[in-house]
N, C-alpha and C positions, 0 to 999 in steps of 0.2 A: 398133172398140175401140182406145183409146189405149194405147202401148207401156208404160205405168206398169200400165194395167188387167192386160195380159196378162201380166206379170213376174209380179203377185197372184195371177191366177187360174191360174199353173204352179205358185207358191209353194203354194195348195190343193190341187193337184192330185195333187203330187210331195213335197212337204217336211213340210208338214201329216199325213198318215197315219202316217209314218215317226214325227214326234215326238209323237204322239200314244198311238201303241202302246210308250212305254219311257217318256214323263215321268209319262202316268195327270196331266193338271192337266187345270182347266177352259178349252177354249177359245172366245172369242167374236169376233164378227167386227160389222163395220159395212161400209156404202156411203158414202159421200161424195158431195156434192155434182157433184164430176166424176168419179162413178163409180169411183173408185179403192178396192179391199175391203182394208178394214184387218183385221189378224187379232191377239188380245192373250191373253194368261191374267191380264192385272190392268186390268180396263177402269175408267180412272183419269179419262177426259175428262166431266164436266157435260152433260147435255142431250143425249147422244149414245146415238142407239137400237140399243146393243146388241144382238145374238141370240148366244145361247150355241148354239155348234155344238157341243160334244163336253163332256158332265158327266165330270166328275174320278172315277177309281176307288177310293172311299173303304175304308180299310183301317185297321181299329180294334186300338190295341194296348193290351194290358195292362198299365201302367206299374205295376212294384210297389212294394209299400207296407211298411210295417214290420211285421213280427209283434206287434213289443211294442210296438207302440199299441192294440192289442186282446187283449193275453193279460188284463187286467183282467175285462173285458167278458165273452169265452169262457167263463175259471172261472165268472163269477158264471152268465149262463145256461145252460153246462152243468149244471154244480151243482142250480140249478135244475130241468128238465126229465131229471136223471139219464140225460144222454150222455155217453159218455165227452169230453174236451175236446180229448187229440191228435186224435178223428176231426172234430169240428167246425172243429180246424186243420187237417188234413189236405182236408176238403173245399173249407174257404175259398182253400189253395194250388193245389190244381186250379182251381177256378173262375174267381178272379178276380186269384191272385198279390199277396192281400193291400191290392189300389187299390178302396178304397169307389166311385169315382165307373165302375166299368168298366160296360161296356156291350156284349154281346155280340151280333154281329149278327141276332138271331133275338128282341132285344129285352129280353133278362135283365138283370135290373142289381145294384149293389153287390155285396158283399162274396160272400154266399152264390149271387149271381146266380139271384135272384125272378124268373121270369115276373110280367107282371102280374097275370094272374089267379091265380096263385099267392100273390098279397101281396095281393091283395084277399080272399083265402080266410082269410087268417092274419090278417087287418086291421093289416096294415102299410101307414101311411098315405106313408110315404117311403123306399123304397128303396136311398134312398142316404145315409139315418143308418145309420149302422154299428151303433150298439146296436140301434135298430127291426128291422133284414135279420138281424143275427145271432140275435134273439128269434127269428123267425117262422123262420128258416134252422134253427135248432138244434129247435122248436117242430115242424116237417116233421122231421127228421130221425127223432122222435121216434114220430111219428104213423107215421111208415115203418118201425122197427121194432118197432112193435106188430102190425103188419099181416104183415110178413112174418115172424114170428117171432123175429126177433132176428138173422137170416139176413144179416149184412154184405155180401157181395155183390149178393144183391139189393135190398138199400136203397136201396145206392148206383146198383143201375142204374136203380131206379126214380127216383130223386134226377136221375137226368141221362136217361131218357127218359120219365117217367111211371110212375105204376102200373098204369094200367090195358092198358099195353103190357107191362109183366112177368107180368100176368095170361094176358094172351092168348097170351101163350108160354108157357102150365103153368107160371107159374111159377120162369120158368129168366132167364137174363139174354139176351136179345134178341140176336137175330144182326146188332149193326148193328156196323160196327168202330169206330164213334166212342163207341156206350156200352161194347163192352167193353174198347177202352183205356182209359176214362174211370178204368171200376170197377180197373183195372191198374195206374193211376197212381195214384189214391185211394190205395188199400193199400200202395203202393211209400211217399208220404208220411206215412200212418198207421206204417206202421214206423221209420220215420228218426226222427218226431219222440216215439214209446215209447222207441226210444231214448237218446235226449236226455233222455229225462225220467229216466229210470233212470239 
């Protein structure tokens, strides 16, 4: 092994792990002709048989969006479906922070963050039209308090873990800590924004 070879493969050995665990990018490497292992996170060279050695830790943020691009939209399908429309704001601020195009790691998307099969139930054909997600968003919301009685906590935690999981708890809000901060923040922003309306 040439003194170039072995400089590379200490540079893997020793420098590679270390930037690897703090920068989270992707890294790829090559051999070369005289064996010398190139290592890159932007493989920029033509014809050059890259192998990704380390995929990138991808970490999805919710960039937000305005309220009053959609207070339009809210009144008219709240109105419609008779929910109230701070809570249809209120959920939209938990969810998504107002960015139609969000995408939560577990696959949810737009504004109200649909599961798929949640927007295939509601025949919401695109997720990430804001009037279509807030129709079929506000459209569940509805169908969730029919079901639970009108019982705003449990809608809501049925809204963020199911209902058939608030079932199987009697009925109660699920002991998981992320639905019951979920239903904690809901209502923290259901209040803020009655009050702003008042």
């Amino acid at each position: 092994m040439n003194a170039t070879a072995k400089r590379a493969l200490i540079f893997l050995t020793f420098i590679l792990p270390s930037a690897v665990s703090t920068a989270y990018s992707d890294i790829y490497r090559y051999t070369d002709a005289e064996g010398v292992i190139h290592i890159t996170n932007v493989p920029t060279e033509n014809g050059v048989p890259y192998v990704l050695v380390m995929r990138e830790k991808r970490v999805l943020i919710k960039l937000p969006g305005k309220i009053s691009d959609y207070d339009a939209i809210i009144n008219q399908t709240s109105q419609k479906y008779n929910v109230d429309s701070t809570l249809v704001k209120a959920v939209i601020k938990a969810e998504s922070n107002f960015n139609h195009k969000a995408v939560s790691p577990v696959g949810a998307r737009g504004l109200m963050q649909l599961m798929p099969a949640t927007a295939a139930s509601l025949q919401v054909a695109d997720s990430f039209h804001p009037e279509s997600n807030i129709d079929g968003g506000v459209r569940y919301l509805r169908y969730l308090t029919n079901l639970f009685n009108g019982n705003l906590p449990l809608v809501l935690a049925a809204y963020n873990a199911g209902e058939n999981t608030v079932m199987r708890y009697n009925n109660s809000i699920p002991p998981y800590k992320e639905t019951q901060n979920y239903v904690k923040r809901v209502l923290h922003y259901l209040e803020q924004y009655r009050k702003e309306r008042n």
